[in-house]
C-alpha positions in Angstrom: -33.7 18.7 -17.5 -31.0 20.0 -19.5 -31.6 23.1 -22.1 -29.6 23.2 -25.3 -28.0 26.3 -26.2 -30.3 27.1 -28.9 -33.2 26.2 -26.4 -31.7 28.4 -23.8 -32.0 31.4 -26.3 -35.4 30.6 -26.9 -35.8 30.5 -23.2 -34.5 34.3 -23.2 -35.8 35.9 -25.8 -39.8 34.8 -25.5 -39.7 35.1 -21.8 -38.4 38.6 -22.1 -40.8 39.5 -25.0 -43.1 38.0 -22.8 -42.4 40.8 -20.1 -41.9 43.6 -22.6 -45.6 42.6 -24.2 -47.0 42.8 -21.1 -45.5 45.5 -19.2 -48.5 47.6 -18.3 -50.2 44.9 -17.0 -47.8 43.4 -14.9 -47.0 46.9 -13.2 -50.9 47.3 -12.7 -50.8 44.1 -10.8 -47.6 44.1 -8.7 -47.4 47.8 -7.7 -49.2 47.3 -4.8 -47.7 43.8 -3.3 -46.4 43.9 0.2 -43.2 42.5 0.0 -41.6 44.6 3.1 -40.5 41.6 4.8 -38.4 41.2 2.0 -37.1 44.6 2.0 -36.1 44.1 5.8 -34.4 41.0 4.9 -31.9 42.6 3.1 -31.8 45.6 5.0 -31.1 44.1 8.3 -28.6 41.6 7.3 -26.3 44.6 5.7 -22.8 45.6 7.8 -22.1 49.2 8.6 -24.4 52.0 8.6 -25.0 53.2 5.6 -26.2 54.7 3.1 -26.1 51.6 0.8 -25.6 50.6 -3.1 -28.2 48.4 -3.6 -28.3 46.4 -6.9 -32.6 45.6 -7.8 -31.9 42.6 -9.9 -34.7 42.5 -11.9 -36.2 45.5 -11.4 -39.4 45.8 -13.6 -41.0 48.8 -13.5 -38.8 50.4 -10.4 -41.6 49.8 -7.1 -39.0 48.3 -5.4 -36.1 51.1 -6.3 -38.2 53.9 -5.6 -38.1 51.9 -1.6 -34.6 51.9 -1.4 -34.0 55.5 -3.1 -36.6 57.0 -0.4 -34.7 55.3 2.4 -31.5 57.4 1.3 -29.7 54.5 -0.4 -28.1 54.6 -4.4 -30.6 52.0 -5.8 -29.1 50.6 -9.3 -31.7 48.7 -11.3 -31.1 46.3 -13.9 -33.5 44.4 -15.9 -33.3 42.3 -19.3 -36.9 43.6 -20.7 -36.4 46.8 -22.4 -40.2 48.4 -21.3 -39.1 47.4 -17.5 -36.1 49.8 -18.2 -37.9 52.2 -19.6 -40.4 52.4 -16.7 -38.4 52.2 -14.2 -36.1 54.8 -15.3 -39.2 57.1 -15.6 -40.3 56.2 -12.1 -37.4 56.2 -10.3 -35.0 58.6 -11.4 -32.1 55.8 -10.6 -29.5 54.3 -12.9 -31.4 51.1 -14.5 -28.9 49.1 -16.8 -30.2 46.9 -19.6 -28.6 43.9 -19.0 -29.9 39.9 -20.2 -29.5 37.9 -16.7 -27.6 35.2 -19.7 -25.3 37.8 -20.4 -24.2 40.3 -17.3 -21.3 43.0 -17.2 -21.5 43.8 -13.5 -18.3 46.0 -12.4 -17.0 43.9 -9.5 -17.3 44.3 -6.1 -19.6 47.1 -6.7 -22.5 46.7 -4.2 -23.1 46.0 -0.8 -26.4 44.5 -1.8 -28.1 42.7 -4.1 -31.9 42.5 -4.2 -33.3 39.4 -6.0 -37.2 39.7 -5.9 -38.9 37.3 -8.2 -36.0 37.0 -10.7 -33.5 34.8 -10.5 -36.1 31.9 -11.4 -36.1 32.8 -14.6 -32.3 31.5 -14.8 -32.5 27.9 -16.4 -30.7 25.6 -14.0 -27.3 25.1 -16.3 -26.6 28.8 -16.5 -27.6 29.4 -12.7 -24.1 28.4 -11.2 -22.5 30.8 -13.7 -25.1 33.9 -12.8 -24.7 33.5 -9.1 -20.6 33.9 -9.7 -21.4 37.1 -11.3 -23.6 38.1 -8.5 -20.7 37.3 -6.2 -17.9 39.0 -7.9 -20.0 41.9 -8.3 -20.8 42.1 -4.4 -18.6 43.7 -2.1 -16.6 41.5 0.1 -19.7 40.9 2.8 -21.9 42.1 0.9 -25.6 40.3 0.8 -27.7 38.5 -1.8 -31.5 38.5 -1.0 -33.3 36.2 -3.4 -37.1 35.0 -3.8 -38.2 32.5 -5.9 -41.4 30.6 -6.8 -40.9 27.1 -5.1 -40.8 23.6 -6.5 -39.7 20.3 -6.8 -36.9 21.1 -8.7 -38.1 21.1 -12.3 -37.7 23.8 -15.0 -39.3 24.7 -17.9 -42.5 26.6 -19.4 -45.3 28.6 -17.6 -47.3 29.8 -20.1 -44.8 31.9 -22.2 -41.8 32.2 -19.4 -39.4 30.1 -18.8 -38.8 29.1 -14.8 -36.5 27.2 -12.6 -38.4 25.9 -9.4 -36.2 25.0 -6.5 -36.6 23.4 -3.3 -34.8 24.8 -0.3 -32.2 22.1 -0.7 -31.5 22.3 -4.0 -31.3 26.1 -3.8 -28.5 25.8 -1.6 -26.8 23.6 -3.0 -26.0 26.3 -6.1 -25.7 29.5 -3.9 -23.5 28.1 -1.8 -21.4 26.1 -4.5 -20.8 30.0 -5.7 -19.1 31.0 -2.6 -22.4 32.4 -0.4 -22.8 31.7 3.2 -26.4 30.8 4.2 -27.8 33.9 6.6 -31.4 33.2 7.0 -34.5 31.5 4.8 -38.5 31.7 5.4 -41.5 30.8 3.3 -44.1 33.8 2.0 -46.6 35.0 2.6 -46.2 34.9 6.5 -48.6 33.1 8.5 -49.9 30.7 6.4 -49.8 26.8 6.5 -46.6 25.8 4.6 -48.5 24.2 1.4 -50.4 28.2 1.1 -46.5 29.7 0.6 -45.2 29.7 -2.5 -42.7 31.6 -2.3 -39.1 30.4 -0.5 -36.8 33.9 0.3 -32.8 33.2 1.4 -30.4 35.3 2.9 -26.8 35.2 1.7 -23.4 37.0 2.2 -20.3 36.8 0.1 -18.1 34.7 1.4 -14.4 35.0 0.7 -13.7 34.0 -2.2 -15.8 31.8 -4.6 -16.0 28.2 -4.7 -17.0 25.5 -6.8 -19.5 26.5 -9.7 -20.2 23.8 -11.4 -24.2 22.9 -11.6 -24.5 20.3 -8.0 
């Protein structure tokens, strides 16, 4: 399925509404998730010792920045839902830009990682090859992408009122690494569960390089 560009701004702004309608509710039910196998992920797969610049793409409210900011690290936020911003400015104390996924200004080579939790989904697939270049060029040389993402059979479109991309492992790497990242690790959430009770697929990545081909594969 291909979007057209008026489509994919449609795709923006009601998924984003979406998330600024609901912002109280969707802190209420996510504050408490366990997702520290995630935050290990990331963690362990970083060079050198630290402290880190962490980039939480897709932020929300700021649970997962206040995790990195109380392990000593500068956590940067960065959302495209304005009430996300808000909140997790309030919460966390940390810098949390403002940013449309469609539409990033990253300074290059700025972080050593990127945390991805439950966001880059909402990239439609024709714009994905183009985000995951920014993603690179705004990592440091090494530096690591964590993503996790909602799996599929590869089809996009509407959930209710936002708009998803839902990958299989395969497909998935076929646009990560077409933007330059090298393959570190995957597993399936939640842990311990039969494969068809995990929804979730998480991958590992570090910048390779240099980037590569991004066209959509």
């Amino acid at each position: 399925m291909t979007i057209t560009d008026d489509e994919l701004q449609v795709a923006a702004r009601r998924t984003l509404r979406h998330y600024d309608d609901n912002a109280d509710e969707f802190w209420q039910g996510t504050a408490d998730h366990d997702v520290s196998q995630n935050y290990a992920a990331l963690l362990e797969s970083l060079r050198g010792p630290g402290p880190f610049r962490i980039l939480d793409f897709g932020c929300g409210p700021g649970r997962d920045l206040c995790y990195f900011r109380d392990l000593g690290h500068e956590a940067v936020g960065l959302d495209g839902a304005e009430r996300f911003v808000v909140m997790a400015r309030r919460l966390s104390g940390c810098e949390v830009l403002h940013q449309d996924f469609l539409a990033l200004a990253l300074p290059p080579e700025r972080f050593d990682g990127i945390f991805a939790n439950a966001s880059l989904f909402h990239v439609p697939c024709r714009e994905l090859p183009r985000v995951l270049g920014d993603l690179w060029t705004a990592l440091k040389p090494g530096g690591v992408l964590f993503s996790s993402n909602p799996r599929g059979s590869n089809q996009e479109g509407w959930n209710g009122d936002r708009y998803g991309a839902y990958h299989d492992l395969a497909s998935w790497r076929l646009y990560v690494t077409g933007a330059g990242f090298t393959e570190i690790r995957h597993y399936y959430r939640p842990p311990g569960r039969p494969r068809a009770e995990q929804p979730w697929l998480a991958t590992v990545w570090r910048r390779g390089p240099c980037a590569l081909d991004l066209a959509p594969p």
